[in-house]
C-alpha positions as CSV (number, residue, x, y, z in Angstrom):
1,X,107.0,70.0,-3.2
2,X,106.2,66.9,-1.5
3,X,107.3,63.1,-2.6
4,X,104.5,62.8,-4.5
5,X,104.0,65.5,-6.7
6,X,107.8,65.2,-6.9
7,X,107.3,61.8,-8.5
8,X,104.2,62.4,-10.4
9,X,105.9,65.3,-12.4
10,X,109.1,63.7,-13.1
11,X,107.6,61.0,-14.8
12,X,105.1,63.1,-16.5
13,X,108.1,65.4,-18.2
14,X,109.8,61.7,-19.1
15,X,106.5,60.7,-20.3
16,X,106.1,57.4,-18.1
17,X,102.7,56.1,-16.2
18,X,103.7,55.6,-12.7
19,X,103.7,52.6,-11.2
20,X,101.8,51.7,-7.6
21,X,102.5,48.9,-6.1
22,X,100.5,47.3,-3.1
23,X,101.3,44.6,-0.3
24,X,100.0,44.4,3.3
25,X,102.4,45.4,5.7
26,X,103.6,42.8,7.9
27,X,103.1,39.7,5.5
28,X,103.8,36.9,6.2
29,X,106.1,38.9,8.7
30,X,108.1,42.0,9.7
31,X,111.5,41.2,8.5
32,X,110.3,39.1,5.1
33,X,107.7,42.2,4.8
34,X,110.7,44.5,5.0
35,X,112.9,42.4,2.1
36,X,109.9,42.6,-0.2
37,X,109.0,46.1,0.0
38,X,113.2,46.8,-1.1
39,X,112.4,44.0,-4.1
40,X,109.2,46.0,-5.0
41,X,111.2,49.4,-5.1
42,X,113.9,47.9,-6.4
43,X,112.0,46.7,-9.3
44,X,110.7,49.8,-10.4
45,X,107.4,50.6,-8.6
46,X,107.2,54.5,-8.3
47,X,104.8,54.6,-5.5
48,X,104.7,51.9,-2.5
49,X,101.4,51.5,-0.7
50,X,101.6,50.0,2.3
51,X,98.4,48.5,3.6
52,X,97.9,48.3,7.3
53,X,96.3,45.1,8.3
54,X,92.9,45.2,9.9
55,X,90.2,42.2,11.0
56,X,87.6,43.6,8.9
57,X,88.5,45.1,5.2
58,X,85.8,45.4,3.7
59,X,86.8,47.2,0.6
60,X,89.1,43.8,-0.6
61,X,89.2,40.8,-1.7
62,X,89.5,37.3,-0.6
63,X,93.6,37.4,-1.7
64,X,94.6,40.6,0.0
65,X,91.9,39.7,3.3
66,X,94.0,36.5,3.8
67,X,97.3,38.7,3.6
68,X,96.0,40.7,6.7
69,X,95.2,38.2,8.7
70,X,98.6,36.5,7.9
71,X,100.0,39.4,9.2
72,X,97.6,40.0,11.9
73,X,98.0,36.8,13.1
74,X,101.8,37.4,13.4
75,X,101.4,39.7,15.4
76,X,101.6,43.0,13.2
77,X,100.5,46.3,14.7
78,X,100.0,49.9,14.0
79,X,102.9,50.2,15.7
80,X,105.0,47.9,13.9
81,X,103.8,49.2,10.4
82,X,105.1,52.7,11.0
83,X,108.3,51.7,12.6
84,X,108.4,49.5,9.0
85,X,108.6,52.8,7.5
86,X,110.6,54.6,9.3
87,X,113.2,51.7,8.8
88,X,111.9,51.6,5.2
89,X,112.2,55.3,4.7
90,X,115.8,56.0,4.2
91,X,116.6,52.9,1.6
92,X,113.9,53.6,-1.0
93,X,113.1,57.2,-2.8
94,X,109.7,56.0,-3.5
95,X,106.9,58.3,-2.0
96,X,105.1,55.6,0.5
97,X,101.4,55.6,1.0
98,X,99.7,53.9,3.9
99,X,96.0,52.6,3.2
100,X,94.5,52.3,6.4
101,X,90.7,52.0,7.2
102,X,89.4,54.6,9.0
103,X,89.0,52.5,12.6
104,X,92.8,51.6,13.3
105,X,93.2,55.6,12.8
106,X,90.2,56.5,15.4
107,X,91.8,53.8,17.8
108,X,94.9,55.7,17.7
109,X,93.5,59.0,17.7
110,X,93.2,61.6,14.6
111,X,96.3,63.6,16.3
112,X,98.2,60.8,17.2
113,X,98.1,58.8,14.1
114,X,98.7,61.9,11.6
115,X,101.7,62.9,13.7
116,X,103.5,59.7,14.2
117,X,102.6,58.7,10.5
118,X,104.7,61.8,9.5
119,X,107.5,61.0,12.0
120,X,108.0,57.6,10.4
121,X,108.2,59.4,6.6
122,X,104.4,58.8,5.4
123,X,103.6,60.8,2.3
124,X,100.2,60.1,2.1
125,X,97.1,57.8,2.9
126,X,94.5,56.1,1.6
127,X,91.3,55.2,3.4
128,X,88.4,53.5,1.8
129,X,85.7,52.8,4.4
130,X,85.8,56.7,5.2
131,X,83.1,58.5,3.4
132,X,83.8,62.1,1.2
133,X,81.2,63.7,3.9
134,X,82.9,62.8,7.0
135,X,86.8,63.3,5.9
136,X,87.3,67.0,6.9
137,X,88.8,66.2,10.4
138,X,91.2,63.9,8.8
139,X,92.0,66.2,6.0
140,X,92.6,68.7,8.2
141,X,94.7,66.7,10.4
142,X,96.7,65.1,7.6
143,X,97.5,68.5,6.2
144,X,99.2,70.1,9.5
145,X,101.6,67.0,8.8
146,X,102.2,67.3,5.3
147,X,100.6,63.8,4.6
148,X,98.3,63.8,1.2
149,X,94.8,62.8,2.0
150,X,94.5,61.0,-1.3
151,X,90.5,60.0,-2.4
152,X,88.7,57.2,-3.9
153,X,86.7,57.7,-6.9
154,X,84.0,55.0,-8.2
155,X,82.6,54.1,-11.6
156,X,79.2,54.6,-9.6
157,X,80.4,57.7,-8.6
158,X,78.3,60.8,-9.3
159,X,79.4,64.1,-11.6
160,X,78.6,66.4,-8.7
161,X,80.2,64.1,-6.2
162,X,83.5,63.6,-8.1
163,X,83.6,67.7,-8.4
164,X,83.3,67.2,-4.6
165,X,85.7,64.6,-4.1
166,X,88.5,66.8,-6.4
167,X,87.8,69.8,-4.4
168,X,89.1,68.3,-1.6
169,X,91.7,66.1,-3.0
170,X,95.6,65.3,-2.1
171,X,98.3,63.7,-3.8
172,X,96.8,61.9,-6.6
173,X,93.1,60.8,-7.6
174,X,92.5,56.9,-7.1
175,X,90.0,56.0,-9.5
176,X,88.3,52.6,-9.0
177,X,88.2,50.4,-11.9
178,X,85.3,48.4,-10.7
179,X,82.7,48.1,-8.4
180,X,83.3,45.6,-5.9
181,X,86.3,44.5,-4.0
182,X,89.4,44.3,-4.8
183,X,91.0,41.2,-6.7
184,X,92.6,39.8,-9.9
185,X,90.4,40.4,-13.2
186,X,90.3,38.8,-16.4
187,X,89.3,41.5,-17.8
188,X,87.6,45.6,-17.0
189,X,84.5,46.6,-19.0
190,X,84.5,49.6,-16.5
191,X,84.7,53.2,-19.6
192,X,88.1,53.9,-17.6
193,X,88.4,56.8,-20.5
194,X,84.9,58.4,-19.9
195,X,85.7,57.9,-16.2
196,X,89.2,59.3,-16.3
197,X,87.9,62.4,-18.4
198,X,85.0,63.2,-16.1
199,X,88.0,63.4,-13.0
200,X,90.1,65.7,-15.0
201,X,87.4,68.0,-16.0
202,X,87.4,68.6,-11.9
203,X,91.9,68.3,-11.2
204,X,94.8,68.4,-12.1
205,X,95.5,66.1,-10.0
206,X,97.4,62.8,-11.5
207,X,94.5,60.1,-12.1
208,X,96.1,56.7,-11.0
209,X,93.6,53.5,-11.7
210,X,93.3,50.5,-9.9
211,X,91.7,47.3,-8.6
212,X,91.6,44.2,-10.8
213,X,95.4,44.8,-12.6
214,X,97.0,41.5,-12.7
215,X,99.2,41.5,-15.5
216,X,101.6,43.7,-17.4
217,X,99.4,43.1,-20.6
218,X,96.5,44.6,-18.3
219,X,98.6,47.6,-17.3
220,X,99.8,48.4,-20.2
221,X,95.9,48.5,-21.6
222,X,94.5,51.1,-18.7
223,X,97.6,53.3,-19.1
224,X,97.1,55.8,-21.9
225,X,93.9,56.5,-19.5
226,X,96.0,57.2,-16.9
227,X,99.0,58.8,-14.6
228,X,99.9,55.8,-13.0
229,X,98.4,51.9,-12.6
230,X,98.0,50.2,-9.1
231,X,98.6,46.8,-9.2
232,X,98.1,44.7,-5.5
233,X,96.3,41.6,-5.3
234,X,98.6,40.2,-8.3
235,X,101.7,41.4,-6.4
236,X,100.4,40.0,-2.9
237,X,99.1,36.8,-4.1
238,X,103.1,35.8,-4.7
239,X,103.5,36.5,-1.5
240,X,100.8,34.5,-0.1
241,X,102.3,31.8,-2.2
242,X,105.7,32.1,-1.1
243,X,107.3,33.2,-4.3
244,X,109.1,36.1,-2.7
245,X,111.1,36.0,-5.8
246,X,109.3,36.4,-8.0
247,X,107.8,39.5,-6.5
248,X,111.0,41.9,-8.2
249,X,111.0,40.2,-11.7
250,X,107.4,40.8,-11.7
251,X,107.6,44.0,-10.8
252,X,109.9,45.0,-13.1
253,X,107.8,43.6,-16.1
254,X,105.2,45.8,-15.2
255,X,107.3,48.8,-15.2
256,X,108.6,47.5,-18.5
257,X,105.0,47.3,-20.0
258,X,104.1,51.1,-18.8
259,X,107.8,52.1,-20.0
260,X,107.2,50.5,-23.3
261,X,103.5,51.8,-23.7
C-alpha cells in the first residue's frame, strides 16, 4: 500500500474528506518554497501537490501562471523541484503529488523522469495537457516506479470516456469542477453530485474535486460529494502576495471546515 491509498483509507475509516493542497514549486523561491510546503503540512493538508513550473500552462489561471513564472524566473528547474522533494520527503508524512505538464517530462525523457521522480519520494503525478489516448507510455512508465498516474476528469467529460479514464486510473480521481482554467470562484454551478456519482459508478477510486475552491465555506459545500477537496489558487495567491503567514492559519481553517462537515 502506497502513501496514497494509505492516506485515503485512514481518513475514510475516521470519516474525514482529505485535504489537497497546491503551490508551485519554487515560489517565489527554493528556500521560502521549502518553509511553505512544512506550513501547508503542518496545517493539516493531507495531500501536497507540488506543481512544476513551466512557460506555458495552459490548464491555469492568471494567479497560479504568475506563480510559475515567479519561480521560473528565479531560476527553478526540474532539477531543483525534485531535489525539493527529496529534502521535503523525510519532514512531512503527506503523500506528495507533482503536476507536471506533459513537455518538461518528454524533455527529460519518460525513463528518466519516472525514475528520478521516485528517487526523490514522488507518490504520484498529475498531468493535464496529456490526453486519456496518449497516456499509456507514461502509465506504464509510472507504474515500474510505483508513482500513481492520477487522471483528470471534466464536467464535459463523456460517460464512455470517464469509464475509460477509471479503467486506467491511479491514486485518486481528480474531478474538475469547471470548465475552464483554474482560479478563485465565487461560486460552482457545475452538478459536482451527478458528476461525482457517474465516476463512482466506474471506481473505487477516491473522487477528490477541484479548481475554483477558495474558501473554507466553499470546501465545506463540495465535500459530502467527495473524498477530498483541492484548494490552489486560494493558497498560492498568499503567496504571490507575500503573506507567507497566513498560508498555515489558512490552511488549517480549511481542514477545520472538512473536519467539522
Amino acid at each position: 500500500m502506497n502513501r496514497i491509498e494509505e492516506t485515503f483509507r485512514r481518513l475514510s475509516a475516521a470519516g474525514e474528506t482529505a485535504l489537497v493542497g497546491f503551490v508551485t514549486a519554487g515560489d517565489p523561491d527554493a528556500e521560502r518554497s521549502l518553509a511553505v510546503c512544512s506550513a501547508l503540512c503542518a496545517g493539516g493538508v493531507d495531500v501536497l501537490e507540488l506543481g512544476v513550473p513551466f512557460s506555458d500552462p495552459t490548464a491555469d489561471g492568471p494567479v497560479i501562471q504568475a506563480a510559475a513564472n515567479r519561480a521560473l524566473a528565479g531560476g527553478a528547474t526540474v532539477g531543483d523541484i525534485l531535489a525539493m522533494v527529496a529534502e521535503l520527503r523525510p519532514a512531512v508524512a503527506a503523500p506528495l503529488v507533482l503536476m507536471t505538464y506533459y513537455n518538461p517530462v518528454l524533455q527529460q525523457g519518460l525513463e528518466s523522469f519516472c525514475r528520478r521522480a521516485a528517487e526523490s519520494g514522488v507518490d504520484g503525478m498529475i498531468v493535464p495537457d496529456l490526453p486519456y489516448e496518449e497516456s499509456e507510455p507514461l502509465l506504464n512508465c509510472a507504474d515500474r516506479y510505483g508513482i500513481d498516474l492520477i487522471p483528470l476528469v471534466a464536467p464535459t467529460s463523456t460517460r464512455p470516456r470517464v469509464a475509460a479514464i477509471c479503467a486506467r486510473a491511479r491514486g485518486f480521481i481528480y474531478c474538475v469542477s469547471v470548465t475552464g482554467v483554474t482560479g478563485i470562484r465565487d461560486k460552482i454551478e457545475t452538478d459536482l453530485k451527478g458528476l461525482s456519482s457517474l465516476i463512482r459508478e466506474h471506481t473505487s477510486l477516491p473522487v477528490a474535486i477541484g479548481f475554483g475552491v477558495s474558501s473554507p465555506e466553499a470546501a465545506a459545500r463540495i465535500a459530502p460529494f467527495c473524498d477530498a477537496v483541492v484548494v490552489g489558487s486560494a493558497l498560492v495567491r498568499l503567496i504571490g502576495e507575500r503573506a507567507f503567514g497566513e498560508v498555515g492559519r489558512f490552511t488549517a481553517a480549511l481542514k477545520q471546515a472538512l473536519c467539522s462537515g
